[in-house]
Structures are given as C-alpha cells and as structure tokens.
C-alpha positions in Angstrom: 0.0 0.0 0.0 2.8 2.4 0.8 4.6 1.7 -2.5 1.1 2.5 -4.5 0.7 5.8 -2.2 4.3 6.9 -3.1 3.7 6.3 -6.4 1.1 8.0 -6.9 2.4 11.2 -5.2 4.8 10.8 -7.6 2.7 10.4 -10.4 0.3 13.6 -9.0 4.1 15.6 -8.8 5.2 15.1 -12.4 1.9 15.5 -14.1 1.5 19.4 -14.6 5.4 18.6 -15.9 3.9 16.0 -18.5 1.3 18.1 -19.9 3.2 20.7 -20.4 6.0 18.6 -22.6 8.9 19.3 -19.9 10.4 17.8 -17.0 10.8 19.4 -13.7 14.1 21.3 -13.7 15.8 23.3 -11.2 17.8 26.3 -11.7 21.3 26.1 -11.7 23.5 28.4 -9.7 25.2 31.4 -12.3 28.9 30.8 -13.3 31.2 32.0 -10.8 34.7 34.6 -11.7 36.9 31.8 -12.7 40.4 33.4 -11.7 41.3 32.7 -8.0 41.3 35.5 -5.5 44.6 37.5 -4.7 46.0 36.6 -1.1 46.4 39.6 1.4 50.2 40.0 0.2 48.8 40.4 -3.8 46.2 42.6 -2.9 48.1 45.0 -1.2 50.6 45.0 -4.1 48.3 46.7 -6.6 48.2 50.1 -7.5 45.2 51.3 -5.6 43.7 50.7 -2.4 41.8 53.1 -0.7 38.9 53.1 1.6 35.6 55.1 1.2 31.8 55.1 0.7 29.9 54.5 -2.1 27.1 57.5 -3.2 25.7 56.3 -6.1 25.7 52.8 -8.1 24.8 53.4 -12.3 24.7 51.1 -15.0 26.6 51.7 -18.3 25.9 49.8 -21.6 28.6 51.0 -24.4 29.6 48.3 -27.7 27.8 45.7 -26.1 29.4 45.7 -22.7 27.6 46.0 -19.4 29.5 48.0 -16.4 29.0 49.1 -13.1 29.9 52.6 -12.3 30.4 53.1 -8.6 30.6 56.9 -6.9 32.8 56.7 -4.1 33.3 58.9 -1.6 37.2 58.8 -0.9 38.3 58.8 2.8 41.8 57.5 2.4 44.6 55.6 0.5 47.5 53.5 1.3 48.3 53.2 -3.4 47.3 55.2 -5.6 47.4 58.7 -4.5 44.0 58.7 -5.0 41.0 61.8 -4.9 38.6 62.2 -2.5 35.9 61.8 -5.0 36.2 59.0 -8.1 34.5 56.4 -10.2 35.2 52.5 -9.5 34.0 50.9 -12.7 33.4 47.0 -13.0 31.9 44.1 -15.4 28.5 44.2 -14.8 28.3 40.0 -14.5 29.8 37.7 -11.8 31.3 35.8 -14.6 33.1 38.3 -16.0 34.4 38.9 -12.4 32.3 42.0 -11.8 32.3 43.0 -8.2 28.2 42.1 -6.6 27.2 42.9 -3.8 28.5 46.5 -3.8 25.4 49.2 -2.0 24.6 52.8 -1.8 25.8 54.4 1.3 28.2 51.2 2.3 31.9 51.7 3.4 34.4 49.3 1.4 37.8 48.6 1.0 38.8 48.6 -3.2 41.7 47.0 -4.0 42.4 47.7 -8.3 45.4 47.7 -10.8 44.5 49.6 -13.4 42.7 53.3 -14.4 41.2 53.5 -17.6 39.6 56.7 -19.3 39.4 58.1 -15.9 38.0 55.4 -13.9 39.7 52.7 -11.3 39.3 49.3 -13.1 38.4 46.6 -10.3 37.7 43.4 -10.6 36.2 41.0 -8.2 39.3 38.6 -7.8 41.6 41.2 -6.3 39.7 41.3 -3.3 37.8 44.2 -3.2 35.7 44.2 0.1 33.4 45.7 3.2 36.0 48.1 5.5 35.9 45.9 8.1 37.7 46.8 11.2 39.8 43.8 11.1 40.5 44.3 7.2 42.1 47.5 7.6 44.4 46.7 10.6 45.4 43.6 8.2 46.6 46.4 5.4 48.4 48.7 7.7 50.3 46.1 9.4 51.6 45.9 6.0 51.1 49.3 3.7 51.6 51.4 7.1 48.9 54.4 7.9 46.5 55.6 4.6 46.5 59.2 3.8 43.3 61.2 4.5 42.1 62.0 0.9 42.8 65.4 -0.6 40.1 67.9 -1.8 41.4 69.0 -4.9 42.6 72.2 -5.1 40.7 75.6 -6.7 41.4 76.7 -9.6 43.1 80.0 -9.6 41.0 83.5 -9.9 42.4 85.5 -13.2 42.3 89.1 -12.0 41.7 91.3 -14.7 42.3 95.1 -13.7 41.4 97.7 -16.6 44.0 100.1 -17.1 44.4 103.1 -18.5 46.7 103.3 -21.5 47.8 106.7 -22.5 49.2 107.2 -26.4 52.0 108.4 -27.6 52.0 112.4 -27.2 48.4 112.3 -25.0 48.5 114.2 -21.4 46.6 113.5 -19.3 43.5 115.6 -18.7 43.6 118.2 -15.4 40.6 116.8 -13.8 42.2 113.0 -14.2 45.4 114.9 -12.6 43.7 116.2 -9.7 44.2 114.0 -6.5 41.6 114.1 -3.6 45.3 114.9 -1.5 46.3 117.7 -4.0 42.6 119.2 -3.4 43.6 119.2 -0.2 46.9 121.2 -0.1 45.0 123.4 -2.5 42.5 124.3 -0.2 44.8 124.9 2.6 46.8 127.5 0.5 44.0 129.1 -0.2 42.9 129.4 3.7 46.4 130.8 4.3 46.1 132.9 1.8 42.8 134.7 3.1 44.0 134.4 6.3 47.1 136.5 5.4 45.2 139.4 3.6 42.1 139.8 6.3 45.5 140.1 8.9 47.2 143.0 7.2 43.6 144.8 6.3 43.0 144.9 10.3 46.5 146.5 11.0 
C-alpha cells in the first residue's frame, strides 16, 4: 500500500510537468569569476587601495558591454594617491568577475590595478571588500597608515584690472590729474592765503 501511495504522489508531482511537454528542472546556480582571489600580500601590491563610501551605483551599456559605475566617496589611500571623490567601474556580471554585492551608502575597501579613461578598473578577484575593522588593521600592518584624501585644489582667480593706456603724445587731462590729497593742499593754501590778507587789512 505504501509503494502505491508513493507512487502515486509521484505520479500527481510530475503530471502538470507531463502536460506541459517538460520535466521538472531546477535552476542552476550562475557561473562564478573563474580566476582565483589574490591573497592579502597580492592585494596589497596593486596600485590602488583606498577606503571610502559609495554614493551612487549606475549602470553603463557602451559596444555591447555592461558596467557598473560606482561613486565613491574617498576617505583614504594606502596606493594610488587617489582623490577624495572617483569612479570605480566594474563588469557588470559575476562571470566576467564584476564585483556584486557592492550598495549605496556602504563603506568598502577597493583594491584595483589599473585606471582607464578616468576610472579605477576593479575586478572581483583582487579582493575588493566591506571596510571591516579587522581588514584595515590587516593592510596597515603591511602598507603602514593611509593618507586622509585630498580635496582638490581651486582653480586659480584670473584678475583682470582695466588700465588706463595713455598714447603716444596724450596728457593727461587736469581733472584726471587732480588727486583728492592735491585738493587738499589746494584748499589749505587758499585758507592761508585769506587768512594773510584779512590780517594785514585789520593793522
């Protein structure tokens, strides 16, 4: 009786299956980044790695390709030299070993080896990861303290004064010539003057 019962579970199962041509199936889990991970020692060998937050997460489609564009928010670098604001691109699939995983507003440390039209290249094998405590005191015990990131510096102001040219054989005009201080001494002469006259009319 138990066999017939199993059976026709079995049977009950596998029917929607038969009707519809096809044979349960279950999904298969998506294809892994085939190249191993960098140890510790690799990771800290590349050119960048820098800690910071990510602001924004966009999606870029150019010839075909699929890539991440990740805003980060720089806070500091051990390689690199890098800006306190930059773009962390990165294959859009797993299989292409595309970082996943990667949020809004989360802290991470990126570790990367190349820059390409402006953006850090990083790639899920080199190890790219959340700033954990423990992470970062693993790095500094063997990159030494990061530098804070820079703010880039402002452009410099062009002053533009206008100036007065004068031609060849031009003078300059009497009222242009006159000085608020030559006013002055003007005025005083003048006093002194009146003064002197009004003196010798009272004698």
């Amino acid at each position: 009786m138990r066999r017939i019962a199993v059976g026709a579970a079995v049977a009950l199962v596998a029917a929607p299956f038969a009707a519809l041509g096809a044979a349960p199936a279950f999904a298969a889990p998506a294809p892994a980044c085939s190249t191993p991970e960098l140890t510790l020692a690799q990771q800290t060998a590349l050119n960048f790695v820098f800690t910071g937050e990510v602001t924004d997460v966009a999606l870029s489609s150019k010839d075909g390709a699929r890539t991440k564009v990740y805003s980060v928010a720089v806070e500091s670098w051990w390689s690199g030299n890098v800006p306190a604001s930059v773009k962390v691109a990165s294959p859009a699939r797993v299989v292409d070993c595309g970082l996943s995983g990667i949020r809004e507003g989360e802290r991470y440390l990126f570790f990367a080896d190349t820059e390409r039209a402006g953006r850090i290249q990083a790639l899920s094998y080199e190890g790219t990861a959340p700033a954990r405590p423990s992470l970062r005191r693993d790095v500094t015990a063997l990159l030494g303290q990061p530098t804070p990131a820079a703010e880039p510096a402002p452009e410099p102001v062009e002053l533009n004064p206008t100036s007065t040219v004068l031609e060849h054989g031009d003078a300059p005009k009497l009222a242009d010539a006159v000085t608020p201080a030559a006013i002055g001494v003007l005025l005083g002469a003048l006093l002194l003057g009146v003064g002197t006259v009004l003196g010798r009319r009272e004698r």
